[in-house]
Residue frames as qw, qx, qy, qz and C-alpha x, y, z in Angstrom:
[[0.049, 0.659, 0.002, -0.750, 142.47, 22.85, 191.43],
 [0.702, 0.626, 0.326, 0.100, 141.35, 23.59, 187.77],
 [0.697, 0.298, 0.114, 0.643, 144.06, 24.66, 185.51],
 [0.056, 0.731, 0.040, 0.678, 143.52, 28.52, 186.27],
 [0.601, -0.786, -0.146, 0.005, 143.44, 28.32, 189.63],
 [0.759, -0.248, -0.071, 0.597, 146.73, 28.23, 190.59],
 [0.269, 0.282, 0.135, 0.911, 147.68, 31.23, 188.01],
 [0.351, -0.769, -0.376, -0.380, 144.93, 33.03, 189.69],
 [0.710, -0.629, -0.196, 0.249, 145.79, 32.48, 193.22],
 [0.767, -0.162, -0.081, 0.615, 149.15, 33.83, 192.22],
 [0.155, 0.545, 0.265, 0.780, 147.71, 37.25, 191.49],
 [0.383, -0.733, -0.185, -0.532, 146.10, 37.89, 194.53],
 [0.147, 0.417, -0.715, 0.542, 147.05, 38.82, 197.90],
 [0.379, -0.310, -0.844, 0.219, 146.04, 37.16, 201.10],
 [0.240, 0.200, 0.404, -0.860, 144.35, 40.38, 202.45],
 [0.675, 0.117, -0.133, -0.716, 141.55, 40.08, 199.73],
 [0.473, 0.072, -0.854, -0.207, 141.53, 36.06, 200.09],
 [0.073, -0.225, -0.774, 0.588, 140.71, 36.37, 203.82],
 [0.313, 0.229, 0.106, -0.916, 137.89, 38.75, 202.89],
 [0.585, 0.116, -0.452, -0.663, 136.68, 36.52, 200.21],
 [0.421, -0.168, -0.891, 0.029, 136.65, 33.61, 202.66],
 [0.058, 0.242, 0.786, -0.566, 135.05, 35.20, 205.26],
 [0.544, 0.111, -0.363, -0.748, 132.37, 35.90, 202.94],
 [0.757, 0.085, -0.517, -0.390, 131.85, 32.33, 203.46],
 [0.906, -0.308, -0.286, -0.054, 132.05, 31.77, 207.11],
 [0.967, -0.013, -0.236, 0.096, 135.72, 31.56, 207.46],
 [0.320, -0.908, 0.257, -0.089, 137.67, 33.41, 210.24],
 [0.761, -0.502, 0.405, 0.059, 140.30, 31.03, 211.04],
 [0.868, 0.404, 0.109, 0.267, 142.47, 30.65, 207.84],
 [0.226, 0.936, -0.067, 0.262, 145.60, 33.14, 208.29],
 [0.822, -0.222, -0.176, 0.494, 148.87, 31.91, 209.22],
 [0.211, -0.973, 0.003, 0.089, 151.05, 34.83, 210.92],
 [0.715, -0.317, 0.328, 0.530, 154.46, 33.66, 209.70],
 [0.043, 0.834, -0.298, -0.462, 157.32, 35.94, 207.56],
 [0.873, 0.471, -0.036, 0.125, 158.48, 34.82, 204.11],
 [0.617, -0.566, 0.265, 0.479, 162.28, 34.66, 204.82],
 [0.312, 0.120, 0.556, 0.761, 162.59, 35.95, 200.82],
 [0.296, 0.599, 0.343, -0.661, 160.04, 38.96, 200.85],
 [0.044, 0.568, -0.595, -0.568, 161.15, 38.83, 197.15],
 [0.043, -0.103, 0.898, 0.426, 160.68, 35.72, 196.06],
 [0.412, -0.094, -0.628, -0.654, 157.54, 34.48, 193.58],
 [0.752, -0.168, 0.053, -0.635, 153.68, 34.28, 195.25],
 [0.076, -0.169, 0.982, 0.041, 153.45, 30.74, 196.92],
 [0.717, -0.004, -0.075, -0.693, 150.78, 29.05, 195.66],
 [0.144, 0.371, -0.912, 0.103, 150.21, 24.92, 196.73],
 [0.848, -0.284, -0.365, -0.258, 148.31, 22.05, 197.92],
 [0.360, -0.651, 0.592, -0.310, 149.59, 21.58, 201.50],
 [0.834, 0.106, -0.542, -0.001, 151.52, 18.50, 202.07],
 [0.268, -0.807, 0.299, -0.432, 152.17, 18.35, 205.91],
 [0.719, 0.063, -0.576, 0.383, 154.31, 16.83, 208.61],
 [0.557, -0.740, -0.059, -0.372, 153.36, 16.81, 212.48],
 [0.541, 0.177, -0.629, 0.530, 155.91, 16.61, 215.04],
 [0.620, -0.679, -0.343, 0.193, 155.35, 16.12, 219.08],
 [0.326, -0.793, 0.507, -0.084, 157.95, 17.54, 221.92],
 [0.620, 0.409, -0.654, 0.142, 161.13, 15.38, 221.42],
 [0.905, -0.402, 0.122, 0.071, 161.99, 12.40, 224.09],
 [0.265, -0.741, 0.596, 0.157, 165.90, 12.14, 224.95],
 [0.490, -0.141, 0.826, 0.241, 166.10, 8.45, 224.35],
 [0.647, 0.567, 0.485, -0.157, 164.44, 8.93, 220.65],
 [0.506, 0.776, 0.337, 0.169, 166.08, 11.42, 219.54],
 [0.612, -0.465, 0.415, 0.486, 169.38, 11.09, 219.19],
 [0.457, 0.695, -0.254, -0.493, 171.10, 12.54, 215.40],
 [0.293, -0.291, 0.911, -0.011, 171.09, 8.60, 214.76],
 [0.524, 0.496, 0.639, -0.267, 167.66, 8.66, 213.65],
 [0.473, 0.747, -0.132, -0.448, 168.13, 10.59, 210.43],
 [0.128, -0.244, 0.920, 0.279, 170.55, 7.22, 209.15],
 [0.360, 0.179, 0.912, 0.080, 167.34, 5.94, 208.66],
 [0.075, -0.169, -0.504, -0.843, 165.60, 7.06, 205.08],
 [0.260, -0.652, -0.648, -0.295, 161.77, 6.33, 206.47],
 [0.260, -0.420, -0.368, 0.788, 162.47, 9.04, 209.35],
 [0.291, 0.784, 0.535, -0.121, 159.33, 11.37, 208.70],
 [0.153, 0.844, -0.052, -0.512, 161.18, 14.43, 207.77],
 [0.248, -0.387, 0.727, 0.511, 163.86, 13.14, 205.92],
 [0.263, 0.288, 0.881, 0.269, 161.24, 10.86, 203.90],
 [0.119, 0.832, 0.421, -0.342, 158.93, 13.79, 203.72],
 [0.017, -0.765, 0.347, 0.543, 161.34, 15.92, 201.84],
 [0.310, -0.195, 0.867, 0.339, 161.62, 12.95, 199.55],
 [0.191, 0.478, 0.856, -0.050, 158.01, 12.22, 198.88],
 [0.185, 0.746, 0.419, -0.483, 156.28, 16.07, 199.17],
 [0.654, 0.600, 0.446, 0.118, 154.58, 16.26, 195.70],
 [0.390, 0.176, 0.448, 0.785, 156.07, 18.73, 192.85],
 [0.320, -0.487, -0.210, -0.785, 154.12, 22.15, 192.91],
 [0.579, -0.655, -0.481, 0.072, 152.91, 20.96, 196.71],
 [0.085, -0.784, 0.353, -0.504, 153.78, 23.23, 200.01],
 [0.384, -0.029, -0.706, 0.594, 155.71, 21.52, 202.97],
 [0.595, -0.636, -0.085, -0.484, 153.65, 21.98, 205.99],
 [0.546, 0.041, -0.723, 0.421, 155.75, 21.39, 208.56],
 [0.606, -0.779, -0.153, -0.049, 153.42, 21.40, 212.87],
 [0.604, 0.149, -0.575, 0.531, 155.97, 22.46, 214.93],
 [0.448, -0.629, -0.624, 0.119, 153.16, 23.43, 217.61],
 [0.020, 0.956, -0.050, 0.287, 154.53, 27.13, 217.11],
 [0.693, -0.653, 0.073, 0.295, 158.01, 26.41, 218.92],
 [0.478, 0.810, -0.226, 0.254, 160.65, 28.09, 217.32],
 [0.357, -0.716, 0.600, -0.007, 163.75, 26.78, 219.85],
 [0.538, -0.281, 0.750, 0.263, 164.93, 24.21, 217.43],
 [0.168, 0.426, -0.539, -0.707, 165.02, 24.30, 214.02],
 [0.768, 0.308, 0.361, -0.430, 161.98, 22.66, 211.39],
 [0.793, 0.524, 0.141, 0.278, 164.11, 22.30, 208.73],
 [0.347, -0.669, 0.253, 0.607, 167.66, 23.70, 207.86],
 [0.365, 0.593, -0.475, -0.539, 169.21, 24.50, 203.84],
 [0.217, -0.212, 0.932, 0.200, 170.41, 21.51, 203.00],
 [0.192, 0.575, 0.776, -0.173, 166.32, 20.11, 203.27],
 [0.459, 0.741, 0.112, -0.477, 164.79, 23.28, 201.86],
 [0.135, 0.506, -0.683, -0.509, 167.48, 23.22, 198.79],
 [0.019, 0.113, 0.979, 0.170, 166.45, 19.28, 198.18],
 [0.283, 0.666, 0.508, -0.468, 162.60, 20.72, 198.78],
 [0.205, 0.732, -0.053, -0.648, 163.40, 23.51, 195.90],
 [0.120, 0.470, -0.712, -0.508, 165.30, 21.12, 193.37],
 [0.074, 0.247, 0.962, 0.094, 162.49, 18.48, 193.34],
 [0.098, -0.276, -0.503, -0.813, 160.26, 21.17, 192.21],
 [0.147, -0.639, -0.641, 0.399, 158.16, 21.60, 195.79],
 [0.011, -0.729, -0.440, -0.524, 156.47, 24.90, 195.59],
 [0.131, -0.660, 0.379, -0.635, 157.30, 26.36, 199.15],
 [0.656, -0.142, -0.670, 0.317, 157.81, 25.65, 202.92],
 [0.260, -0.751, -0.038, -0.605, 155.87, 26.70, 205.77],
 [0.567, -0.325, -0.689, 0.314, 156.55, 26.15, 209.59],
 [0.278, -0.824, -0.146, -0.472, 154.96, 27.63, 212.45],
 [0.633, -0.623, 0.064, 0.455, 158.54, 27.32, 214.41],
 [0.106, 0.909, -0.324, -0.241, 161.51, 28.57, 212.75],
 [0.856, 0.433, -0.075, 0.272, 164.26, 27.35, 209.75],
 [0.618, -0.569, 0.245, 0.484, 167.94, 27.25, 210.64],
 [0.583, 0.156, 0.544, 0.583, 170.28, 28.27, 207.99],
 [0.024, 0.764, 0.397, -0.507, 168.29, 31.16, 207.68],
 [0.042, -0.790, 0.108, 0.602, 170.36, 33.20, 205.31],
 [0.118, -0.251, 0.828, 0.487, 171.36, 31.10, 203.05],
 [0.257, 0.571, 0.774, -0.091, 167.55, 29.72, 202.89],
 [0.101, 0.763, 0.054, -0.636, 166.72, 34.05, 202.16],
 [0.350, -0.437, 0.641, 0.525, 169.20, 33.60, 199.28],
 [0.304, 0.220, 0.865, 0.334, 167.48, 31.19, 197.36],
 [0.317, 0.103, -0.268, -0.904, 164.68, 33.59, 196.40],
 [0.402, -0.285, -0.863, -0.109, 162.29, 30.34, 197.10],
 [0.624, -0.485, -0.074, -0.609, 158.86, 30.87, 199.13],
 [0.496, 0.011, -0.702, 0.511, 159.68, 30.01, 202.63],
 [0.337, -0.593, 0.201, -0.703, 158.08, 31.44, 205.67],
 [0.599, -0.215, -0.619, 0.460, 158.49, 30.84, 209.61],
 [0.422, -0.858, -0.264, 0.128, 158.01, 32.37, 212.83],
 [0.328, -0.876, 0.342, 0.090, 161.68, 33.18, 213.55],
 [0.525, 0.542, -0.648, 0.106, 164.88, 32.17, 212.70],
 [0.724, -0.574, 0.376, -0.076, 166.33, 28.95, 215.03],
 [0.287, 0.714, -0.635, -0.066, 169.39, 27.92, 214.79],
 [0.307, -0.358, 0.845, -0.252, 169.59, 24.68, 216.85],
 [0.414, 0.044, -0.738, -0.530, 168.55, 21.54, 215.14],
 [0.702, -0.252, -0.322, -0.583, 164.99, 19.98, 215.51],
 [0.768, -0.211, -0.595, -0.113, 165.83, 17.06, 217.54],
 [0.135, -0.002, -0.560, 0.817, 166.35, 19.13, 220.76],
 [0.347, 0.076, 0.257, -0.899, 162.66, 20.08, 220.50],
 [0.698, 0.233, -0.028, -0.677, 160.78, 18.28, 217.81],
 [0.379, -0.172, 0.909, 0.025, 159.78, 14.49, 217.22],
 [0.484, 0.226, -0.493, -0.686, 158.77, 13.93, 213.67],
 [0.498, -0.043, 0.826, -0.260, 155.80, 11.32, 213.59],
 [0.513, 0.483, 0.703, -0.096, 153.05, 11.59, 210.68],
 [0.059, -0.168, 0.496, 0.850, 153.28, 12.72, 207.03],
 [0.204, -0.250, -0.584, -0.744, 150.54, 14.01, 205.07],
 [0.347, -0.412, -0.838, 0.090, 147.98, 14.37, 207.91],
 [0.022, 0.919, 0.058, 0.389, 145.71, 17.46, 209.24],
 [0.466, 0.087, -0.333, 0.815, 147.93, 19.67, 211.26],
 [0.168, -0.908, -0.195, 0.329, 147.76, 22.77, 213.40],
 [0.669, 0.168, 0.136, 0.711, 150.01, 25.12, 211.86],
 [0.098, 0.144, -0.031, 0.984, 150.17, 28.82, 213.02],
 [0.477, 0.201, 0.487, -0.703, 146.85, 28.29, 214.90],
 [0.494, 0.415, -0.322, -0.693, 145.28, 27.30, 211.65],
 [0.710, -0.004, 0.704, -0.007, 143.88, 23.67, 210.58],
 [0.420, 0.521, -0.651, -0.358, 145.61, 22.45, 207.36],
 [0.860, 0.082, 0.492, -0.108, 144.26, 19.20, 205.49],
 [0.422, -0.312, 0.636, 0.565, 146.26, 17.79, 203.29],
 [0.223, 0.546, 0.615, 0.523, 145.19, 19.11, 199.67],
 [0.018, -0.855, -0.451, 0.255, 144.30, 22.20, 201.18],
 [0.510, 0.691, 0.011, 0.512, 145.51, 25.32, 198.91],
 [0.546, -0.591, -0.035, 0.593, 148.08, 27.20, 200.84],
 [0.377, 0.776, 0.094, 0.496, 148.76, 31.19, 199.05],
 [0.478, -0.741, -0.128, 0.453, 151.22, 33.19, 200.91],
 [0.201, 0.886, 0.128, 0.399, 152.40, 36.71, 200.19],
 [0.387, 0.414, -0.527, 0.633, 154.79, 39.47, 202.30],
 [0.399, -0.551, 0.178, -0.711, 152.27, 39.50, 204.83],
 [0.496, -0.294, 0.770, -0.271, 151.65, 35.87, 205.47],
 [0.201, -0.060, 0.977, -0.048, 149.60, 32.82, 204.51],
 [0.740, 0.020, 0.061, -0.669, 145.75, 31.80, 203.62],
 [0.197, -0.071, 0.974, 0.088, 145.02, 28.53, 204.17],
 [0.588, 0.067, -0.197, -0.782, 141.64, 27.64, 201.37],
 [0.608, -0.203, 0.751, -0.159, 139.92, 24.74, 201.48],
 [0.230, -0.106, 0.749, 0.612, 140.55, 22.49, 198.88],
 [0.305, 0.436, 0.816, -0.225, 137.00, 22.50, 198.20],
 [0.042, 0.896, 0.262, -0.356, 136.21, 25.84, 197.68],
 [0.496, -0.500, 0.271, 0.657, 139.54, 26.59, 196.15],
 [0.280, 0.067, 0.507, 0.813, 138.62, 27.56, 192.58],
 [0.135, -0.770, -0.606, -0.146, 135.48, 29.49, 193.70],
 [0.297, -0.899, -0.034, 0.319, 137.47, 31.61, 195.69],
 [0.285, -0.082, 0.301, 0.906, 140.36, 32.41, 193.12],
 [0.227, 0.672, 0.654, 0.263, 137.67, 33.26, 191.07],
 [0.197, -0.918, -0.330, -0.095, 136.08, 35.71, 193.02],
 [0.484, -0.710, 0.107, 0.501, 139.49, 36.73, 194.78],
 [0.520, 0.155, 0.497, 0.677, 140.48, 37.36, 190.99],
 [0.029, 0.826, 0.553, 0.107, 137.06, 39.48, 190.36],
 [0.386, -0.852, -0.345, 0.068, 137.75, 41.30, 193.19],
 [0.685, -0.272, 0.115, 0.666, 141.35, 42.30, 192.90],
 [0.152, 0.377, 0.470, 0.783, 140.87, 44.05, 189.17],
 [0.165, -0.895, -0.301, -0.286, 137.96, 45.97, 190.84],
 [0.663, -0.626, 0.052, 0.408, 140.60, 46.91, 193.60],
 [0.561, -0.052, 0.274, 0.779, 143.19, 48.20, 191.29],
 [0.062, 0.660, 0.506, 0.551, 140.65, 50.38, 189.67],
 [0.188, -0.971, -0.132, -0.059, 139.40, 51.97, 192.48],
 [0.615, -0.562, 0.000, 0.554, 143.16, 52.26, 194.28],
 [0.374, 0.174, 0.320, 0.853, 144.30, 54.06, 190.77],
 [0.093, -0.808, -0.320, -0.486, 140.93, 56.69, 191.27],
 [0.467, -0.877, -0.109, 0.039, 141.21, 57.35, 194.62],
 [0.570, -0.379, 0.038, 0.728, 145.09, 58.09, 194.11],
 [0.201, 0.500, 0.477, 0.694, 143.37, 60.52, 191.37],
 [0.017, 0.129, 0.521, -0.844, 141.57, 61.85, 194.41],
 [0.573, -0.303, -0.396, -0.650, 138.36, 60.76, 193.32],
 [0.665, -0.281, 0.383, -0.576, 135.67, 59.81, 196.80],
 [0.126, 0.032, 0.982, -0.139, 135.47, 56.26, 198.22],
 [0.415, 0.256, 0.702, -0.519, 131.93, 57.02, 198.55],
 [0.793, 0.421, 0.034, -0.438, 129.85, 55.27, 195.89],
 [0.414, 0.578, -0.691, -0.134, 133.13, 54.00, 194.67],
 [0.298, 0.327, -0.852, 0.280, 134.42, 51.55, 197.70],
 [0.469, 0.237, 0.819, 0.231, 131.91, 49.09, 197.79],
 [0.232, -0.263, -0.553, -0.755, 130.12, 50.45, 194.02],
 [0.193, 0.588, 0.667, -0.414, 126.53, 51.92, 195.17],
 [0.228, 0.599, -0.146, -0.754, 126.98, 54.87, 192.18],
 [0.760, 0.377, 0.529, 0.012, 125.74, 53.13, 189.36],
 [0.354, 0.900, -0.255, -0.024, 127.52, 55.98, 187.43],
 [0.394, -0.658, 0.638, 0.076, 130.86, 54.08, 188.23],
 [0.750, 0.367, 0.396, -0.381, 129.92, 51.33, 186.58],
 [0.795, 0.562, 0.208, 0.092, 130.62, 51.62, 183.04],
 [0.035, 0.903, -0.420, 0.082, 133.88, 54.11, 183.92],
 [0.606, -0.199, 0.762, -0.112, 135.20, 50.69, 185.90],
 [0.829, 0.162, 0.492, 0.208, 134.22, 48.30, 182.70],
 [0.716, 0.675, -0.076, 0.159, 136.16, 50.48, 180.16],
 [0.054, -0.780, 0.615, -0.105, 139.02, 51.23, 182.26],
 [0.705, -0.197, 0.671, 0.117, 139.15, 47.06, 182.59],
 [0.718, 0.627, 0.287, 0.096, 138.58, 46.82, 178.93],
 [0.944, 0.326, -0.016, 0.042, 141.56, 48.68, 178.40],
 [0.566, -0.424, 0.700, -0.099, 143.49, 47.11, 181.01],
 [0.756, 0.010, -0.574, -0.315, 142.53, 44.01, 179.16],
 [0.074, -0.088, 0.847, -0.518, 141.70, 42.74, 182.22]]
């Protein structure tokens, strides 16, 4: 991302990002999952992810987490400053993706949020932190009844959605966008563009001025009303 992106991204919501990607093709980018801190600060991130199977009895035993290279455990170690946890959990929410302990050690090494498309134990205390979090559901049982951590940093599924690693992850109170990394400072841009024109009209039309000519501009008379009211906005 170029230096503005990020502060960009963190201005807009994920309704006008979907819009501005499918401008460009792209239906499939919209994780369905609940910030567990409706409160807390716009996530904005380069996805850093971790895939986990169905768990095997004789694997996955709460022996395995003695050992430091155990994907999550080492994953929580490793995933970058300002990155997002991506965590597959193939949308099963009957055993926990993570619990506090692991987000907290996620939040104090300066990660940027944590998504799964099962569910975080610990739930409340996670809420607490005011830290960008989102999941399907709360689960309370722990991961290694369901899930068998294998591969770090690799694409995922995640809430139906393919996430490559580097891909920008922006989530809001509604959900997710997943951008590709590619694209990713083309579309703040524009999703930046497009917001400020949004605010404009949403402040007429609560004035009770018509959508029509306004919402998309066709009145060329709008126009110049729209660049002085950004002018001074200073926007």
């Amino acid at each position: 991302m170029k230096d503005g992106t990020r502060a960009k991204l963190a201005q807009v919501s994920t309704a006008t990002l979907t819009t501005v990607l499918f401008k460009r093709g792209f239906r499939n980018v919209f994780l369905a999952l609940s910030p567990l801190a409706p409160e807390a600060p716009r996530l904005v991130g380069p996805a850093y992810t971790l895939r986990t199977i169905p768990a095997r009895e004789d694997l996955d035993g709460l022996d395995v987490f003695k050992d430091p290279a155990h994907p999550q455990r080492r994953g929580v170690e490793e995933c970058p400053p300002g990155a997002v946890f991506v965590i597959d959990s193939r949308g099963d929410a009957r055993a926990a993706s993570a619990g506090g302990i692991l987000i907290t050690r996620l939040k104090a090494r300066g990660v940027a949020g944590a998504i799964t498309d099962g569910g975080f134990r610990d739930s409340p205390e996670i809420a607490a932190m005011g830290w960008p979090a989102y999941h399907a559901r709360p689960s309370a049982p722990t991961n290694l009844i369901h899930h068998h951590c294998v591969d770090l940093n690799v694409p995922v599924a995640c809430a139906g959605v393919g996430v490559h690693p580097g891909d920008i992850m922006v989530g809001d109170g509604e959900g997710v966008v997943c951008i590709p990394a590619q694209i990713a400072d083309e579309v703040a841009e524009e999703a930046f563009e497009q917001t400020v024109f949004e605010d404009f009209v949403q402040e007429r039309v609560a004035a009770g001025h018509t959508i029509r000519g306004l919402y998309p501009m066709t009145d060329p008379a709008n126009r110049p009303i729209y660049e002085a009211w950004r002018k001074a906005m200073g926007r």
